[in-house]
C-alpha positions as CSV (number, residue, x, y, z in Angstrom):
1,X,126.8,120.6,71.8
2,X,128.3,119.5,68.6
3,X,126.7,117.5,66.0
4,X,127.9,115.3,63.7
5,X,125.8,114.1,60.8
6,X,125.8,112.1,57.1
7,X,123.7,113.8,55.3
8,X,122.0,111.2,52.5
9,X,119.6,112.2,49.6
10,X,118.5,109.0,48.3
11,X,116.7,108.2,45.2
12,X,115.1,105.0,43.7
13,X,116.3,103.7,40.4
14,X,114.2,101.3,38.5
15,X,115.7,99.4,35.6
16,X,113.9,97.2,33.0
17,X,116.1,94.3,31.9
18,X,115.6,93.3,28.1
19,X,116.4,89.9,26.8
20,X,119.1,91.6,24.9
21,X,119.8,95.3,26.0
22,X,119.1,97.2,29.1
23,X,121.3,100.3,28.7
24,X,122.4,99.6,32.2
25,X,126.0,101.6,33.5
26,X,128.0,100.8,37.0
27,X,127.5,103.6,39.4
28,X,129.9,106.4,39.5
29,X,130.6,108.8,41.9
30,X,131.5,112.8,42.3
31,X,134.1,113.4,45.2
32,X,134.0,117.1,46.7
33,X,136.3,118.4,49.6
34,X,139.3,116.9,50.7
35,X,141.5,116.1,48.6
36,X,139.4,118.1,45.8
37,X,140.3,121.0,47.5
38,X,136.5,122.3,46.6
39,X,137.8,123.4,43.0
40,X,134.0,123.0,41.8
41,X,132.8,126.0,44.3
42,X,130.9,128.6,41.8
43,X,130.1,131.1,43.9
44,X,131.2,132.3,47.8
45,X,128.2,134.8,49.5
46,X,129.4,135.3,52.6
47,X,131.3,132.0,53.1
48,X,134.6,131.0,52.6
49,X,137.4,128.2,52.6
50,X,138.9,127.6,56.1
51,X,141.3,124.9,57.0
52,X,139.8,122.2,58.8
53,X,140.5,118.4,60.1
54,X,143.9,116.9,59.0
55,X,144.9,120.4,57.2
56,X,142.0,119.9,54.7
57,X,139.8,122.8,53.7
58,X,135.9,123.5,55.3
59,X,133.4,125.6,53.9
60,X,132.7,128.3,56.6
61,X,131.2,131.8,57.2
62,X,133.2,134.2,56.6
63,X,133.6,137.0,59.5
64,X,132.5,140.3,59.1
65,X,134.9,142.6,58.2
66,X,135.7,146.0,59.5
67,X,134.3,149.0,57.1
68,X,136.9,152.1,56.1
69,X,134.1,154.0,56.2
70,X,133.5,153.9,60.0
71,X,133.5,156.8,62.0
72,X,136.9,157.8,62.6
73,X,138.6,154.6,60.7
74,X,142.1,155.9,60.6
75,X,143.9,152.9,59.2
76,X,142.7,149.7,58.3
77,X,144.4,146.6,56.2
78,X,142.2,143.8,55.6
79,X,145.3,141.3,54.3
80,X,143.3,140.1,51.2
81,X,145.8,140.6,48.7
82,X,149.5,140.8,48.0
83,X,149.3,144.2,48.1
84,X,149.1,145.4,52.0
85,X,147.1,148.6,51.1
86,X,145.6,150.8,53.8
87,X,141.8,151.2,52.7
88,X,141.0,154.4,53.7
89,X,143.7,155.9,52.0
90,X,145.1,157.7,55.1
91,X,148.5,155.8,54.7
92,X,150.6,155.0,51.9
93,X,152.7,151.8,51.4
94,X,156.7,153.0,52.3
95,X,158.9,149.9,52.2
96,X,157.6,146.2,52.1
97,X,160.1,143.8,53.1
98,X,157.9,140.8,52.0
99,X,155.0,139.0,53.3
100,X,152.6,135.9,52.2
101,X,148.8,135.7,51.7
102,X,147.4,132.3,53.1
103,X,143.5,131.3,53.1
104,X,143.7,131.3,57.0
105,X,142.2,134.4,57.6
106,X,140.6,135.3,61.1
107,X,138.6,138.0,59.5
108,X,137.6,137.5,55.9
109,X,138.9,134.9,53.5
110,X,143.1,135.7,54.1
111,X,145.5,136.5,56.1
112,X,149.3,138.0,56.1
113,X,151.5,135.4,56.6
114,X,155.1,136.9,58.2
115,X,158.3,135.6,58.6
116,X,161.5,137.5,60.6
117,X,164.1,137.9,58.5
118,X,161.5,139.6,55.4
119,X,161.3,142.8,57.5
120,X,157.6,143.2,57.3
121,X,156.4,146.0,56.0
122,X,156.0,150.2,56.5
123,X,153.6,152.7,56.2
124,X,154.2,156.7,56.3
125,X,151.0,158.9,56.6
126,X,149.6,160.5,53.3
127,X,149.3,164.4,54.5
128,X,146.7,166.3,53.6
129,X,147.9,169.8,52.5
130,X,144.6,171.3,51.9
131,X,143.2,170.1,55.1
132,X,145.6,170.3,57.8
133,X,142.8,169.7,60.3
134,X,141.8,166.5,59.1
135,X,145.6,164.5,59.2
136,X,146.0,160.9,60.0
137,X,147.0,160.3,63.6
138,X,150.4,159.9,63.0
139,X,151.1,162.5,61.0
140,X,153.9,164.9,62.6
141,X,152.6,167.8,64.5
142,X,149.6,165.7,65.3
143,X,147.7,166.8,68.7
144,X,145.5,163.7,69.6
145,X,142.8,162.4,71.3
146,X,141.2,159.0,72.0
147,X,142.9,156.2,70.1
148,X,142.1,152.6,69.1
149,X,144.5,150.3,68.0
150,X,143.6,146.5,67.7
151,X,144.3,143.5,65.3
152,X,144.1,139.6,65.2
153,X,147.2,137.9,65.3
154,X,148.3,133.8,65.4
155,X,151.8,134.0,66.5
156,X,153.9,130.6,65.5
157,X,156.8,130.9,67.8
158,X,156.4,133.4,70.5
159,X,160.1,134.2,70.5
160,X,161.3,137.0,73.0
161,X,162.1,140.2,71.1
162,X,159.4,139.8,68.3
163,X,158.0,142.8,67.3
164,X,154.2,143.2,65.6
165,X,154.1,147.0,65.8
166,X,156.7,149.8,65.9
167,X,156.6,153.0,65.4
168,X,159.4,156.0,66.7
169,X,159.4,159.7,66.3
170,X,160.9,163.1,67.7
171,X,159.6,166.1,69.4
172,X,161.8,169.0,70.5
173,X,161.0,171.4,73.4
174,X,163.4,174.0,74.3
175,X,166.1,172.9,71.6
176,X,166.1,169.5,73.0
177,X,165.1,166.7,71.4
178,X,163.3,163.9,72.6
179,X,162.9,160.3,71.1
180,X,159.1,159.0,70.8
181,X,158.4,155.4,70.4
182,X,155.6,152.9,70.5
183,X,156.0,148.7,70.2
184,X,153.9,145.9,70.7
185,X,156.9,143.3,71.1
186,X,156.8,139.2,72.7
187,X,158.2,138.7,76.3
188,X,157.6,135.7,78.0
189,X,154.7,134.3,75.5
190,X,152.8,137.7,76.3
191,X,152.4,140.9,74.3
192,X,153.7,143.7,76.0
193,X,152.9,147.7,74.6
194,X,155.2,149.9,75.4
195,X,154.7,153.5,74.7
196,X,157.7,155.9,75.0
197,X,157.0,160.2,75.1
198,X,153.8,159.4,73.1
199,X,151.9,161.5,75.9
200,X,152.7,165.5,76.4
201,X,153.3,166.2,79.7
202,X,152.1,169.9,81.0
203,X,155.7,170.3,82.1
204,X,157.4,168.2,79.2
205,X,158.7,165.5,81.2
206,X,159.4,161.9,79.4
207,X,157.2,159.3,80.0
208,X,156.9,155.9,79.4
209,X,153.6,153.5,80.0
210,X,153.9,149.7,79.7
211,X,151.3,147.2,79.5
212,X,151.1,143.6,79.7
213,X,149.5,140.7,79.3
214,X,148.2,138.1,81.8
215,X,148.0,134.7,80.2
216,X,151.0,133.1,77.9
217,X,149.7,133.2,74.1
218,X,149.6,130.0,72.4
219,X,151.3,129.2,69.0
220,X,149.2,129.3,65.9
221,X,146.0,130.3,67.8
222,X,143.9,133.6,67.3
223,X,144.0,136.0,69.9
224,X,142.2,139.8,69.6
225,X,144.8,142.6,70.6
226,X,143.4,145.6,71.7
227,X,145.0,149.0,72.6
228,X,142.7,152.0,73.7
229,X,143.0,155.1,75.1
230,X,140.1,157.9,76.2
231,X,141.3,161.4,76.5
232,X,138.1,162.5,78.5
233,X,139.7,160.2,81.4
234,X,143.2,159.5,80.3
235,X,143.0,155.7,80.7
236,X,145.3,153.6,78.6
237,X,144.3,149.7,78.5
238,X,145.0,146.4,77.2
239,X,142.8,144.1,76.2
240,X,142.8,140.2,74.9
241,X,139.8,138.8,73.3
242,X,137.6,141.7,74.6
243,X,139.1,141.0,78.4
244,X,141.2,143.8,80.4
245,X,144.7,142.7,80.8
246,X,146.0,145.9,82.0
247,X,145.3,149.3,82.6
248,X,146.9,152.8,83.8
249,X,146.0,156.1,83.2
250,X,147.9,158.7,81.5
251,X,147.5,161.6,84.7
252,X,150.0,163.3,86.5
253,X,149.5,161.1,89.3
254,X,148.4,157.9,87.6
255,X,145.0,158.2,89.4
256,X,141.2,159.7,87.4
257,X,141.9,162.5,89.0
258,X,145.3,163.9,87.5
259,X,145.9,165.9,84.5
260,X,145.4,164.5,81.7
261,X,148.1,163.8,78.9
262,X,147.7,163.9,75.4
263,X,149.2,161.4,72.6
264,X,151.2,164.1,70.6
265,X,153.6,163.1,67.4
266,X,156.6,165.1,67.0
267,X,157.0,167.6,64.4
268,X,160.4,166.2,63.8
269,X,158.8,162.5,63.1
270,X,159.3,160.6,59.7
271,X,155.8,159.0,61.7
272,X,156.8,155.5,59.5
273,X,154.5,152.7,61.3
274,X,156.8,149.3,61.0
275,X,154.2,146.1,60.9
276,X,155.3,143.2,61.6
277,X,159.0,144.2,61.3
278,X,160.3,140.9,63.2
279,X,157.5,138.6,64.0
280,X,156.7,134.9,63.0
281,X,153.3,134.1,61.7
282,X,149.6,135.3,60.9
283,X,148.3,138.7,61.4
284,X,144.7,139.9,60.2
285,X,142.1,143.1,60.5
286,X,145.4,145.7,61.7
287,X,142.5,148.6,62.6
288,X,143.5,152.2,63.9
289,X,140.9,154.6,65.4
290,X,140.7,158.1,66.1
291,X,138.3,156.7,68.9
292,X,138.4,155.2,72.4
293,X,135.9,151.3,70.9
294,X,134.1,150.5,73.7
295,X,133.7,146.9,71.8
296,X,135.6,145.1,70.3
297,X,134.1,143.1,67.4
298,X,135.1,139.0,68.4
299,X,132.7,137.4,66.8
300,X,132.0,139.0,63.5
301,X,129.5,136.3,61.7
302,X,126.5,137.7,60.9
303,X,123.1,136.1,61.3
304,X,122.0,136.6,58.0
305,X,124.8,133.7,57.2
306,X,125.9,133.2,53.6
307,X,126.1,130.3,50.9
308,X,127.7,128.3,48.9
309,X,126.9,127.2,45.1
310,X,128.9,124.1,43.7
311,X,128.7,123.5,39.8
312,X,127.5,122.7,37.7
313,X,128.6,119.4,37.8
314,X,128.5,116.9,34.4
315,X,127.7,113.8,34.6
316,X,128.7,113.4,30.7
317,X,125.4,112.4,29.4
318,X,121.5,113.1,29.3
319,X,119.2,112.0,31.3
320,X,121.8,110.3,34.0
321,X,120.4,109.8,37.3
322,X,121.1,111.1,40.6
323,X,121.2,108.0,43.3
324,X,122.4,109.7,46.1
325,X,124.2,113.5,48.1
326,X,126.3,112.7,50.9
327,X,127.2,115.6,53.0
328,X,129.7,115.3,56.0
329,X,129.3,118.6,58.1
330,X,129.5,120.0,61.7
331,X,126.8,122.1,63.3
332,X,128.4,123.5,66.6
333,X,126.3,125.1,69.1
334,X,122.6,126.2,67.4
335,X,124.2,127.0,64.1
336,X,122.5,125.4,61.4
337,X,123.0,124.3,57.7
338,X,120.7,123.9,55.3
339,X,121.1,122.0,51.8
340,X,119.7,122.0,48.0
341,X,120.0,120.6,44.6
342,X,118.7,122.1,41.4
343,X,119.4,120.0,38.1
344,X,119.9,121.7,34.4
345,X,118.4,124.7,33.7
346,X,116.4,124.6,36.0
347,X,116.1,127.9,38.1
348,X,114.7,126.8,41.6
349,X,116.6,125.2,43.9
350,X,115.1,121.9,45.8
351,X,115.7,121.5,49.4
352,X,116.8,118.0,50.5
353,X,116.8,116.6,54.1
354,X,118.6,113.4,56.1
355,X,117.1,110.9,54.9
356,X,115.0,112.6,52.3
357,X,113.8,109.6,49.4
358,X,113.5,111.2,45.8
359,X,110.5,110.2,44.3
360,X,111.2,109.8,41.4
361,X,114.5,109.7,41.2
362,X,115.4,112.9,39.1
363,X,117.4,112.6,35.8
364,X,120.0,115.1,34.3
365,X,123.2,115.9,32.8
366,X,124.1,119.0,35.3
367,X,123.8,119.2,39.1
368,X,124.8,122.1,41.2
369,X,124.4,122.2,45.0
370,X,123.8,125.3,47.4
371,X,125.1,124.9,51.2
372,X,123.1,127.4,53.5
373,X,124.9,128.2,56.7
374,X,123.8,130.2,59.6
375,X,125.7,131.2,62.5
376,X,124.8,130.3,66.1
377,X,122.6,133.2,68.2
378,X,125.3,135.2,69.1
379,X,127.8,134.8,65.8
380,X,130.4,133.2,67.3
381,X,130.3,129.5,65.9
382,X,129.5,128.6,61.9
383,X,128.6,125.2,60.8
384,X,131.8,123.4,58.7
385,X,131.1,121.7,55.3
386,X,134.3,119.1,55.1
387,X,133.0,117.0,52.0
388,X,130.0,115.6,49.7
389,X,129.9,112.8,47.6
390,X,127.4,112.4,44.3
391,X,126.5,109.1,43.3
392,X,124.9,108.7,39.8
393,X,124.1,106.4,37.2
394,X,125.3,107.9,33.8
395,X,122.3,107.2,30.8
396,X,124.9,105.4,28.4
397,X,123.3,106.0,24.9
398,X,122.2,102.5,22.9
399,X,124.4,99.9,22.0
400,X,124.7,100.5,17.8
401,X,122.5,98.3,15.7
402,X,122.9,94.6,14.8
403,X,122.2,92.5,11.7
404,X,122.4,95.4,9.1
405,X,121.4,93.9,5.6
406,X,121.6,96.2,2.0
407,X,119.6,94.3,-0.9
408,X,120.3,96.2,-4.0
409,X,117.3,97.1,-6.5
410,X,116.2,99.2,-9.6
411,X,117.2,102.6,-8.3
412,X,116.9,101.4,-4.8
413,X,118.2,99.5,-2.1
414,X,116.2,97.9,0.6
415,X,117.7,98.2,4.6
416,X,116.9,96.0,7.3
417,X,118.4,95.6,10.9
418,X,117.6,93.9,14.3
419,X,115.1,95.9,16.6
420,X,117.3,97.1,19.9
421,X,115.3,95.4,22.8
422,X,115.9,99.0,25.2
423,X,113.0,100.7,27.1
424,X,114.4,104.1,26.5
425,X,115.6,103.3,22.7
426,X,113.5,106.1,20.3
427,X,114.5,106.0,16.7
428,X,117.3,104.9,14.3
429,X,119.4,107.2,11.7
430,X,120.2,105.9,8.7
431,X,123.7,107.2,6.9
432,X,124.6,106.5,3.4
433,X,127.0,108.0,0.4
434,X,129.3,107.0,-2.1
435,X,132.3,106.8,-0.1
436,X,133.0,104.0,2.5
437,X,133.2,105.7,6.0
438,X,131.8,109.4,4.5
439,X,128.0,109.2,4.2
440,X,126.7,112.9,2.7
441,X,124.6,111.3,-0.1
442,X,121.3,113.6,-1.0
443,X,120.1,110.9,-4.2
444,X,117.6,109.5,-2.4
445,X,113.8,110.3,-2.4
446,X,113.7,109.9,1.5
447,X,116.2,112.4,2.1
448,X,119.9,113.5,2.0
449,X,121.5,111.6,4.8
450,X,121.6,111.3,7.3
451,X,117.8,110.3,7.8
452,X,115.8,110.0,10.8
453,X,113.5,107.0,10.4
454,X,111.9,107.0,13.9
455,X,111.3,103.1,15.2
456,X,111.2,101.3,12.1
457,X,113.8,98.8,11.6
458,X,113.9,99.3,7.7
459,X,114.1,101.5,4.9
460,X,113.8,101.7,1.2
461,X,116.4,104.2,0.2
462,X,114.5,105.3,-3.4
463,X,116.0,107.5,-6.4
464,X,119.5,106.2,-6.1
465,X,121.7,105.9,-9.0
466,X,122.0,102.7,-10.3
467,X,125.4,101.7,-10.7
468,X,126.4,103.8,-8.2
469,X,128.0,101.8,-5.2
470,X,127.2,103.1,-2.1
471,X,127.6,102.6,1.7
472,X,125.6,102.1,4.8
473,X,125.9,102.6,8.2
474,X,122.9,102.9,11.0
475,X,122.9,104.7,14.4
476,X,121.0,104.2,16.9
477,X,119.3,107.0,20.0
478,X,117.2,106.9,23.2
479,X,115.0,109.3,24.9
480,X,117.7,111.5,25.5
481,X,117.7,112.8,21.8
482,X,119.7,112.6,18.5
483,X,122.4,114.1,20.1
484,X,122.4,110.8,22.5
485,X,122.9,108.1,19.9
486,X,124.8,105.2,19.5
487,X,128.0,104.5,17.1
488,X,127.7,103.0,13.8
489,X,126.5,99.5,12.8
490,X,129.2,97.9,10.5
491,X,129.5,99.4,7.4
492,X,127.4,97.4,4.5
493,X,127.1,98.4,0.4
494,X,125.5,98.2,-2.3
495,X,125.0,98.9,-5.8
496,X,121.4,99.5,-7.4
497,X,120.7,98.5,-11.1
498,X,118.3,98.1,-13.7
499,X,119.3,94.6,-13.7
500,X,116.8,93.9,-10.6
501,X,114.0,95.2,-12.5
502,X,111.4,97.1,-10.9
């Protein structure tokens, strides 16, 4: 069953109106997903980006990926990057005709995107000349056994004639030579594997095997393709999303009972693997085996799940506060997603549930969010984040001081202003110098500007020069600190003199 909620972290916002200030600000709002395109994710642990309703990208899990370290991996080519490397290093990159990386993957994060007329791409084995034992399985000379060969693919047109895999070699027996050949090619919206004098008869016959597949592929849907082979029995067999499409059995007589035959490569093989040589659209996880897989991995999520951090995001000043998180998400089958905030520096992170009031309503300048998905029980479905909206109300700093008055003295000048009627306001800072606008004054027995004067709406400025003009301005901060203050009052002077007496 699929379920569909808003998730809603709501907190309560109190605000005490003054006669004259309140420091209010008009809600604003952080948009994530969607058009954003989730350009705020931090970090991906076992998630990733998958596209989702109306082409827009979900955070996902991210599938489980084949290891080259496996028992008898022989080739494997996760499509990640640009470069179509063979991870375990048994096969070495001989021509690339072109292909595409696209966030679409079937198996990790990307995928190889292929179009016809770029030629795919080749690989030659890399042969070992200190080991001559332990050869890749296409390598020429190369007496097999039991083979794997399976990958995902999305097709987009299902043309007749396109080809995902080729491969062609020679053997000669007797001075005769005879051409080898294996293809996964696209007839009638099916894949069909044909494998030409891969097997060595006891009598050196040519063969050919062919297998299809039942059902008509669809466009730009995943499928699993599986070719396997086990020489203990000599069956050959086809399989689609783990299910048998076709079988035979590589005997003298086609039945258990025959002779067995035996993949051989030619010694007179170049033994160049074609991928995707003429085929239209997505291929992922390509995976050869020196092994007959009993099963194949289709649903690769594991059930330790994975996360997703977001942030930090700013809300541009101190001590803003978080109203509300609005998650839109998808929870098929039992999978599950869980969701948390943590705000600053602080290092633990705070669950939050539909629903869930915040009491009281926490106040920042940074937010980051973590999205913990888990898989359902048996790793097939993930839970899809599509979006998540932040409201907050951004701490404005005070509104700069009013009714700034400079009454000139002996050596001093006496500053007064009007009292900012805020609940959060904490102090004033006086500026003053000799300059109009540039206030770096130090004459003054209270302290080279610019000075802190707490709460207190005035200020003798004492041991000026007198006949010195100078220039005033006063700031204003709240709660959140200095470095959250107000601009400047207008600008007022004066001049102190002995003329004022003491």
């Amino acid at each position: 069953m699929m379920r569909k909620r808003i998730l809603t972290l709501t907190g309560t916002l109190l605000l005490l109106l003054s006669a004259v200030s309140s420091g209010y600000s008009e809600q604003k709002q952080i948009s994530l997903g969607f058009d954003d395109g989730w350009q705020h994710a931090a970090q991906f642990a076992g998630t990733r980006l998958q596209k989702g309703r109306q082409g827009f990208l979900d955070i996902t899990l991210e599938p489980v990926q084949y290891s080259a370290s496996a028992p008898m991996t022989d080739l494997l080519i996760h499509f990640e990057t640009s470069q179509p490397l063979d991870v375990t290093g048994n096969y070495t990159l001989e021509r690339e005709g072109g292909f595409s990386i696209v966030p679409d993957g079937r198996a990790g994060v990307n995928a190889g995107k292929f179009s016809s007329f770029r030629g795919g791409i080749s690989l030659v084995p890399f042969v070992n000349t200190q080991n001559s034992a332990n050869q890749p399985l296409f390598s020429p000379g190369m007496l097999g056994g039991s083979f794997t060969i399976e990958f995902w693919l999305s097709p987009q047109y299902l043309e007749d004639g396109e080809t995902i895999l080729r491969w062609s070699g020679q053997r000669e027996h007797r001075n005769q030579v005879q051409l080898q050949s294996l293809s996964t090619t696209v007839n009638n919206r099916k894949l069909e594997w044909q494998l030409h004098n891969l097997f060595l008869q006891p009598d050196h016959q040519e063969n050919t095997f062919v297998l299809k597949g039942r059902k008509a592929m669809v466009p730009e849907k995943w499928h699993h393709h599986m070719l396997r082979y086990q020489s203990e029995t000599g069956v050959l067999e086809y399989l689609v999303d783990g299910v048998p499409a076709d079988v035979t059995y590589c005997t003298e007589d086609g039945n258990p009972s025959g002779t067995i035959f035996r993949p051989y490569v030619g010694e007179r093989s170049k033994s160049e693997i074609e991928i995707a040589p003429q085929f239209n659209g997505l291929l992922d996880e390509l995976r050869i085996t020196r092994s007959f897989v009993e099963a194949p991995t289709l649903h690769g999520l594991s059930s330790a799940g994975g996360y997703t951090t977001i942030g930090p995001l700013d809300f541009g000043e101190a001590e803003s506060t978080l109203l509300s998180i609005d998650v839109e998400y998808e929870e098929p089958g039992d999978s599950k997603s869980f969701f948390y905030y943590r705000i600053d520096t602080q290092q633990e992170w705070i669950p939050f549930q539909p629903g869930e009031s915040l009491q009281p309503a926490p106040t920042a300048r940074y937010l980051e969010l973590k999205f913990q998905l888990y898989p359902d029980g048996i790793g097939s479905q993930s839970p899809k984040v599509s979006s998540a909206a932040i409201d907050y109300r951004p701490n404005l700093p005070p509104p700069p001081p009013t009714g700034l008055t400079a009454r000139p003295a002996h050596g001093a000048i006496e500053l007064s202003w009007n009292p900012i009627q805020q609940t959060d306001l904490a102090g004033y800072i006086v500026y003053y110098g000799t300059s109009s606008g540039i206030y770096r004054s130090s004459d003054s027995n209270a302290g080279a500007s610019p000075i802190d004067v707490g709460a207190r709406t005035s200020l003798s400025l004492e041991g000026l020069q007198n006949g010195t003009l100078y220039y005033i301005a006063v700031a204003a901060y709240d709660t959140a600190g200095r470095q959250h203050r107000s601009s400047l009052s207008h600008e007022v002077s004066a001049r102190p003199s002995d003329f004022y007496g003491d």
